[in-house]
N, C-alpha and C positions, 0 to 999 in steps of 0.2 A: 468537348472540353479538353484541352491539351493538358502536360504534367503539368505545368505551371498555375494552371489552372485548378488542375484537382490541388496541387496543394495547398494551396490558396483554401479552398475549401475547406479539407479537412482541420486546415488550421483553427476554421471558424467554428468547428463541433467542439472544439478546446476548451469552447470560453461556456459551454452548457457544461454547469458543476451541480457538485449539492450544494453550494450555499447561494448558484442563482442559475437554478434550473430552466427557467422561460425569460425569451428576452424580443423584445418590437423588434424591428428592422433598423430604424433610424440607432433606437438605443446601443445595439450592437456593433452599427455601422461606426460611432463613436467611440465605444468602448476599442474595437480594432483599427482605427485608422483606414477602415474601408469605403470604400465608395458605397453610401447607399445604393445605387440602383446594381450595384455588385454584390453586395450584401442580397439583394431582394429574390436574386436570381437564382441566386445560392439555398438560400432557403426556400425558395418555392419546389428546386429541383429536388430537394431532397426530402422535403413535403409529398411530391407526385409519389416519388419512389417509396412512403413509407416511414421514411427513415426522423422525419420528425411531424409534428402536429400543432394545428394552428386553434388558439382557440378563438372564443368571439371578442375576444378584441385584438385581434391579430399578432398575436404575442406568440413566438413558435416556442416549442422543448420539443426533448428527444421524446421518437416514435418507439414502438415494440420490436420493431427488427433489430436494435441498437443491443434489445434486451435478450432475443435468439440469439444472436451472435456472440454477446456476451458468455451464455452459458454454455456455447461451442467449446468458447475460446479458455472457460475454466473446468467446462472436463479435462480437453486435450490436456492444459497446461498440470493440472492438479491431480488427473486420472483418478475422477475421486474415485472410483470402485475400489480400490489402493490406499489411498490414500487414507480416507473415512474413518478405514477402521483405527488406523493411528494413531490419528487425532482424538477418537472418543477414546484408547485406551489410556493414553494420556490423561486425559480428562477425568475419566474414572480413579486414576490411580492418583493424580492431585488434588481431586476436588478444584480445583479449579477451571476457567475458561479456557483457552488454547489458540491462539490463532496463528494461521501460515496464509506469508506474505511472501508477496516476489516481488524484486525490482522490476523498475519501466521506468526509463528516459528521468534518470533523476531522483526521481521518488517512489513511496512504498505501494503498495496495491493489497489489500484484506482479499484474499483469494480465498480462503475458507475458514471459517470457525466451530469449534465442537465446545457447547455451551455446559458451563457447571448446572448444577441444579439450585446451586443459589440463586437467591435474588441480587442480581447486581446490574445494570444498567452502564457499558462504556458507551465511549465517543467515537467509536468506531464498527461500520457495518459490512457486514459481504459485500464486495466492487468499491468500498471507497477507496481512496487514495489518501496519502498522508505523507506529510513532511518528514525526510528521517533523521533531523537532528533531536527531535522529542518522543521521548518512551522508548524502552529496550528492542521493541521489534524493529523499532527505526535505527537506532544505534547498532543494531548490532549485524546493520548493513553497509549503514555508514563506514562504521570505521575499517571494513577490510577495503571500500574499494582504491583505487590506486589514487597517487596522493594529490595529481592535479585537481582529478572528478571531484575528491572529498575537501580540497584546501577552496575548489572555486561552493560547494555546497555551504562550507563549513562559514564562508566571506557574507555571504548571501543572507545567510539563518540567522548571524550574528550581530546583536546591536551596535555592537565594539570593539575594536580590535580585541580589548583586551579579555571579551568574550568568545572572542575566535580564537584565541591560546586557548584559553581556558577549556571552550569545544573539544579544540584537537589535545590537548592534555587528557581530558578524558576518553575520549577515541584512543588514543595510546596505551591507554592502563584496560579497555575493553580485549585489544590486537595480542595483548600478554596472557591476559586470562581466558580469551578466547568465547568469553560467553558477556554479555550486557543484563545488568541491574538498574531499575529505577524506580524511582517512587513520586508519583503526583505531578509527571511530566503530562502523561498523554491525556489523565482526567484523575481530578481530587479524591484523596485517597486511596489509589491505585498504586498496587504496584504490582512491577512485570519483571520477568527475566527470561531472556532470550538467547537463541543462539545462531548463528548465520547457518545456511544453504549454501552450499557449493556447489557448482556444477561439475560434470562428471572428470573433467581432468585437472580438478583444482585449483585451477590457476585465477578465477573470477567467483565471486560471490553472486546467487541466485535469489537470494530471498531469506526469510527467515522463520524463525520458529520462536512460538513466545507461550511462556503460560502467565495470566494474570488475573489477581484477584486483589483484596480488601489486604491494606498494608499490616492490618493486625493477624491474621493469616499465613501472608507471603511474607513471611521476615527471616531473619537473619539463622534461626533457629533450622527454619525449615529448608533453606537454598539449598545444602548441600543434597539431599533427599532431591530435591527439585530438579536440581542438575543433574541427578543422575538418571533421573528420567528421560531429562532431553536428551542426552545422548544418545538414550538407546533409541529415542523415536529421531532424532536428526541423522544416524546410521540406518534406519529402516526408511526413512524418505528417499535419501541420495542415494541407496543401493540398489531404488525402484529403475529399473530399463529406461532410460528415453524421457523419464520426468524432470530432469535439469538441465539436457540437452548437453 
């Protein structure tokens, strides 16, 4: 398989999500504009290898090696032995959930969570991936990166132009106060506030830092408290050797 080839491929692992994890051949071949018998060849090869699984109706999803690799790729990235303890001190000190996320090609990535001891249920799990014009951990990626990336994101998310000022008006007022608030973006009754990752010489945003909980809880009373927390844990993340690269 030449590069054109592999990319070709890997383009095709793209389209296995969580919200359609298994897909036929023909089906896929359609959804990508690919040649079924390119399609077929594509998935059988990576079927041999492992890397996905067919069931009895020939419908393939991602295999176990998708999921080693995965957990390579968020030690190295997250170094949780480092990281962990952060996150749960966090956690402990706001009663609330916690999550650190990094950017990837556009959107968010749940890289780790350290869970309150409440009952509460988000829409968001360890390895998904998320849009970042909704909810604080998204925004408050969003709005540092540079203005092309985030005016062609901002065009994209937006039903309306007049929604895409609006977008970037509020990305503006996040880039001033340096930290993102929301309430019942990312799931009902939630709210989050977040604050970006930087990478080690500042100049690009890495990801972020969010704590969230039940909007009666997380309010207005309590942010300042909140925020001060994050600081000290988004100063103890970025000052970790090697973890924002």
């Amino acid at each position: 398989m030449g590069l054109k080839g592999l990319s070709n491929a890997l383009d095709l692992m793209r389209y296995f999500t969580a919200q359609q994890p298994a897909w036929g051949v023909r089906e896929l071949a359609k959804a990508s504009g690919v040649h079924h018998a390119v399609v077929h060849r594509i998935l059988a090869t990576f079927a041999d290898a492992g890397y996905l699984t067919q069931d009895e109706l020939g419908r393939y999803a991602l295999g176990l090696r998708w999921l080693e690799m995965g957990e390579i790729v968020r030690q190295s990235v997250s170094r949780t032995e480092h990281v962990a303890p952060v996150l749960r001190r966090l956690t402990e000190q706001s009663g609330e959930t916690v999550f650190l996320s990094m950017l990837d090609d556009g959107e968010g990535v749940c890289l780790d969570i350290a869970h309150s001891e409440h009952q509460l249920r988000f829409s968001i799990e360890q390895g998904q991936r998320f849009a970042l014009h909704l909810g604080a951990h998204g925004k408050a990626m969003l709005a540092f990166l540079p203005d092309a990336e985030r005016a062609e994101i901002c065009a994209r998310a937006a039903a309306s132009p007049a929604d895409a000022v609006a977008l970037e008006e509020g990305l503006a007022s996040i880039r001033r106060h340096g930290w993102s608030q929301t309430y019942g973006e990312a799931a009902p009754g939630v709210a989050g506030v977040a604050v970006p990752l930087w990478r080690a010489n500042r100049t690009r945003v890495a990801g972020s830092l969010a704590v969230c909980g039940p909007r009666q809880r997380l309010d207005e009373a309590s942010l300042h408290h909140v925020l001060e927390m994050l600081a000290i844990a988004q100063r103890d993340i970025e000052g970790m050797v090697g973890l924002l690269g």
